[in-house]
N, C-alpha and C positions, 0 to 999 in steps of 0.2 A: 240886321243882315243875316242872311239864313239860305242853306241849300234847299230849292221847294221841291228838285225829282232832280233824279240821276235816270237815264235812260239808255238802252245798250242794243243794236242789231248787228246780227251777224249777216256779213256781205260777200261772197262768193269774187274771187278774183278775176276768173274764168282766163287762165292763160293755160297753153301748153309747150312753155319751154320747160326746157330740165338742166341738172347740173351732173356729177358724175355720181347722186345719190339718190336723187326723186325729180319726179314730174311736178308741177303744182296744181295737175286739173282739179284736184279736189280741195284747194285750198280756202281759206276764208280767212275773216279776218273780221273781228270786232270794233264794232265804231262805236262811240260813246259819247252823249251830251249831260253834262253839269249843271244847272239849270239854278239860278239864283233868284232872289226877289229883287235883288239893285234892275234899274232901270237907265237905259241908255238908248236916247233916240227914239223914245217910246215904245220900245221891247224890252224885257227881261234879260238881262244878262248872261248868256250861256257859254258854256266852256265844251270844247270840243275834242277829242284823240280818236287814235284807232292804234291798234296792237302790231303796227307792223307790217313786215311780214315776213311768214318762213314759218311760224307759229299758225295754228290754228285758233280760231272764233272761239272765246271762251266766256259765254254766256250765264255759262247755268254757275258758276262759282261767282260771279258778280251778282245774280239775280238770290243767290240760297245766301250768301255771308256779308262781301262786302259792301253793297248798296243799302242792305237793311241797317247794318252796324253804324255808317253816317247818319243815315235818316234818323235813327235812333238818339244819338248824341245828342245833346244842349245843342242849339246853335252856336252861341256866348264861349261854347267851350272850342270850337274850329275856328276860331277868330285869333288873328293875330293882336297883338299887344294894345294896339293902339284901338285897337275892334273896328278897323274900316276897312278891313278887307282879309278875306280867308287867307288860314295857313295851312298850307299843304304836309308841313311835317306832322301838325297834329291830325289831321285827316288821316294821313298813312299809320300813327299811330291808333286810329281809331279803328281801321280798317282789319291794323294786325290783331288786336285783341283776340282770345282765345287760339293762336296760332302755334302748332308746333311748329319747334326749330329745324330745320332740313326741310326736303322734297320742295324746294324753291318754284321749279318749273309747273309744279302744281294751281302756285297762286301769285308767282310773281305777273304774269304778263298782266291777269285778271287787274291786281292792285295799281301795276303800271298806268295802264293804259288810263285807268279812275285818275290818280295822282297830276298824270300830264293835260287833262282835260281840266282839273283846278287849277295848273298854273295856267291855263290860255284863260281862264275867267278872271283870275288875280293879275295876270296882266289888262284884260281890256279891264277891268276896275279901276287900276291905276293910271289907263291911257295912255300906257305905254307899249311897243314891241315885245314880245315875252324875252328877246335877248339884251335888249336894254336892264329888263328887270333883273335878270339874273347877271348881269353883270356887275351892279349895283349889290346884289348880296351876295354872292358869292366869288365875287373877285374885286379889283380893283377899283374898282368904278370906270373904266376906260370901256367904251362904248363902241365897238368896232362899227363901220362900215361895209366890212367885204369880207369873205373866209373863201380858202382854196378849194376848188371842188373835183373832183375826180369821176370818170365815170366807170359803170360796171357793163359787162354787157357778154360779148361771147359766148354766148346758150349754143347749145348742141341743138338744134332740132331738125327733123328730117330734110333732105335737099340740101343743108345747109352745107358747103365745104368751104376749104381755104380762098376761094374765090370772092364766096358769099361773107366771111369773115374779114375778109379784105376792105372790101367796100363798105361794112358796117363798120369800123377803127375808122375809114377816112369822114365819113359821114358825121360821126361823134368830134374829129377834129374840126370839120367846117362848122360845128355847132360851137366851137367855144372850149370845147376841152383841148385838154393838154397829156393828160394821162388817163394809162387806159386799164381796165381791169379786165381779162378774160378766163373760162372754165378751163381747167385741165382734169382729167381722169376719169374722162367718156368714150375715153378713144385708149389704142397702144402707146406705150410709151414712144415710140417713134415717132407715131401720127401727130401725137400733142407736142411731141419739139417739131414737126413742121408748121403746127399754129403759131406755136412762140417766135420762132425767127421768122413767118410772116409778120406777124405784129409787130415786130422791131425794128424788122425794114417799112410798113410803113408809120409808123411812131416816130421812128430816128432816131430812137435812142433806148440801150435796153432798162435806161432808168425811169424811163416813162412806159415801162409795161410791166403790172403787177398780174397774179397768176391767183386761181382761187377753185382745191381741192376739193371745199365744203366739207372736209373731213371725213371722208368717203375711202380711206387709205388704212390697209390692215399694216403689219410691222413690214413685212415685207417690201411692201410696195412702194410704202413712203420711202423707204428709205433708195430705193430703185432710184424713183423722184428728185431725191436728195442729189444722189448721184449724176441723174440726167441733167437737172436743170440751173446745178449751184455754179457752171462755167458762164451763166448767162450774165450773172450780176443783177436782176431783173429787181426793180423796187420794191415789190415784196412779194413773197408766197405764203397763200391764205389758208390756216387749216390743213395742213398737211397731216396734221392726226385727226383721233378722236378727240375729239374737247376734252376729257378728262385723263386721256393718257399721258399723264405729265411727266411721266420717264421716257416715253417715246418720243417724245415732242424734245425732248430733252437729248437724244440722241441724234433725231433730225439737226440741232443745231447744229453739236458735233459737228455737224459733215458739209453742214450747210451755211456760208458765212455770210450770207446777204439777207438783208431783213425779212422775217418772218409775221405775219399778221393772224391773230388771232382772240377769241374772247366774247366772238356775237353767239355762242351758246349754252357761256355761262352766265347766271343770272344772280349773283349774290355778289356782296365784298369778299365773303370766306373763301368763295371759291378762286376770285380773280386774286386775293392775294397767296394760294396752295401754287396759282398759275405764277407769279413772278416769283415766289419761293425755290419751285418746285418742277419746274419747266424747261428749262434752262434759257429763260426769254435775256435779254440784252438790251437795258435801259439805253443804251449807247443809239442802238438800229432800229427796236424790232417795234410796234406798233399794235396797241389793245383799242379792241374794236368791239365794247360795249354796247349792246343793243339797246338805250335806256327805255322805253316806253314798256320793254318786256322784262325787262331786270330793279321793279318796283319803283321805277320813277326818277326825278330829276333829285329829288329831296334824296333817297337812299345814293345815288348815283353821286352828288356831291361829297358823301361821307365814303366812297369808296374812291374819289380822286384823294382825299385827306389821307389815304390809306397810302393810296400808291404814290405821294410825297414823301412819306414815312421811306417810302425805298427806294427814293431818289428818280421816281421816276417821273417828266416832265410833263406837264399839260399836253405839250405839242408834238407826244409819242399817243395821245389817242385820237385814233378815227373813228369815232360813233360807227355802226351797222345802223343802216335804212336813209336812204336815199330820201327824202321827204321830210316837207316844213318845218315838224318838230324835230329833227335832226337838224335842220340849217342852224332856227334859231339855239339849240345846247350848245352847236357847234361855236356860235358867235358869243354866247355867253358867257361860254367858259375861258375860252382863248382855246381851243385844241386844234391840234392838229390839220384838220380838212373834213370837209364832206362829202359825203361817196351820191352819185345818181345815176337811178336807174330809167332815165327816160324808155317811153312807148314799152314795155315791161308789165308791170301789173295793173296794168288798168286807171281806176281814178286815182289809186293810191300810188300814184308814181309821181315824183317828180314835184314842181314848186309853184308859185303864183303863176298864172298863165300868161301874164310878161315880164315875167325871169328870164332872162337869158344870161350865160357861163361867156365871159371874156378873160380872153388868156388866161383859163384855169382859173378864174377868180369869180365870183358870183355875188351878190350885192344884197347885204341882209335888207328882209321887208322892213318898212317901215311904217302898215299896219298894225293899230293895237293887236295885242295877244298873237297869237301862232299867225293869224293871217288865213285862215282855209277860207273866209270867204272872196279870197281873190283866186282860187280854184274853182273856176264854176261847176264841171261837174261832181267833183267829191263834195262840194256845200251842197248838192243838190241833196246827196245823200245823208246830211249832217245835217241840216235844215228840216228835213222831215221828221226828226226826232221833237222837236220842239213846238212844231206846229199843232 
């Protein structure tokens, strides 16, 4: 058993919503095929990811270091114990070799995204769901059925006002949802509390509407924020700093007593554990929202949940960042918290098999081998072309 080509395109999103920090017209995103000699159904075996998004396509660190560094490797030596189906932790240790310590953002998404694309082969190997698998190693062995889903949504973009905002919250409810996430800090602070207490009137409740900065708030301002919106009680507010300002964020709590969501920008365990250190987060409320496909994978991701049990913090205090597949199934593997989705948003990469549908907040793990993208017809289209 042996990897025969790792293959990588960068794919253009082409949306132009924004939040209160960037647009995405130029964004992209890296899609990745794994590509094995095992045979199933008379094709080769392939493993499939993509980096996300919010990150940019990052091609040329996969194509110069780490695609060469596996193909390089023994076969015999990326095999698990039993040698009948690849292991993803040695992979990622083969990936790291020659790597200095720090500047994460550098090669974590690159390695990620490689990493999540071996666990969709090692599951369709074993013919299993990839959330099945991982809940078999890395947890209990209890096999969910369903994980809670939440949506994202409320972009700023032209034309758009409290009206048009209105009707996009009732719409995501006739779809299935239950709780809603919208932008704050595109507008005055006035303007964005009359988004909020639209959304609450139509949600019904301010527990079902969470708020999201994207970190777009100098000292100031957050903390303005803090003051405006902590009467709301609102299920959480997202990134209300800078990702790494952990004295700031630390002062927002101060003032702010309702949970706080944050952690889709940092990419390492060191850093997510400076964040529950150093933060002033509340294992009690507040909620880490790990992006894994860009923070090196499920394999480093499970050694930073071992981290964040060390500090008492629960499973089901995290909500992965990214709306999509591979986020459903970590989400069902691990036992965490919920899954965020961003339907009709970024294009192919949005969203789950094309007859998923969200009941009462609750959404129903695939139960397709491996990640499942081939029950998304068109992002397989673009997944599928790598292999052919």
């Amino acid at each position: 058993m042996r990897i025969t080509a790792i293959r990588e395109v960068a794919v253009p999103i082409n949306s132009t919503i924004s939040n209160a920090v960037f647009d995405f017209s130029e964004m992209t995103t890296s899609v990745v095929a794994v590509i094995t000699d095992v045979i199933r159904d008379g094709k080769p075996v392939a493993g499939f990811a993509f980096n996300s998004t919010g990150r940019y396509a990052c091609g040329a660190q996969m194509r110069d270091r780490f695609i060469p560094r596996i193909l390089k490797a023994k076969p015999e030596s990326l095999l698990n114990e039993a040698g009948d189906n690849l292991d993803p932790a040695k992979i990622l240790a083969a990936m790291l070799q020659r790597e200095k310590p720090g500047g994460h953002t550098e090669r974590s998404v690159a390695i990620g995204t490689i990493e999540v694309a071996c666990w969709d082969a090692v599951a369709k190997i074993a013919g299993k769901p990839l959330h099945a698998v991982l809940a078999e190693k890395f947890g209990d062995g209890n096999v969910l059925d369903k994980v809670q889903c939440y949506v994202g949504g409320g972009w700023y973009s032209p034309g758009k006002g409290i009206p048009e905002l209105e009707d996009e919250i009732r719409k995501r409810l006739d779809e299935g949802y239950t709780t809603m996430k919208i932008k704050v800090g595109g507008m005055t602070i006035p303007d964005d509390v009359k988004r909020v207490e639209a959304g609450i009137k139509i949600v019904g409740s301010s527990d079902r509407l969470a708020v999201d900065a994207n970190a777009g708030f100098n000292r100031a301002r957050s903390l303005q924020y803090a003051q405006a919106l902590k009467g709301f009680k609102l299920r959480w507010f997202e990134e209300p700093t800078d990702p790494l300002d952990y004295a700031l964020l630390a002062d927002f709590a101060s003032i702010y007593d309702s949970p706080i969501g944050t952690g889709e920008n940092l990419f390492s365990t060191g850093d997510i554990e400076n964040l529950v250190r150093f933060g002033g987060m509340r294992e009690d409320r507040d909620i880490i929202q790990i992006d894994v496909p860009q923070s090196y994978g499920i394999t480093q991701f499970s050694r930073t949940l071992d981290m964040l049990k060390r500090h008492k913090w629960q499973r089901t205090s995290i909500f992965p960042h990214g709306g999509n597949q591979m986020t459903l199934h970590i989400v069902g593997g691990f036992g965490l918290g919920g899954c965020e989705a961003y339907p009709d948003v970024f294009g192919v990469f949005a969203g789950f098999a094309d007859e998923a549908k969200v009941e009462n907040g609750w959404l129903k793990l695939p139960q397709r081998p491996g990640i499942g993208f081939e029950a998304q017809n068109a992002l397989y289209a673009v997944m599928k072309g790598l292999v052919l």
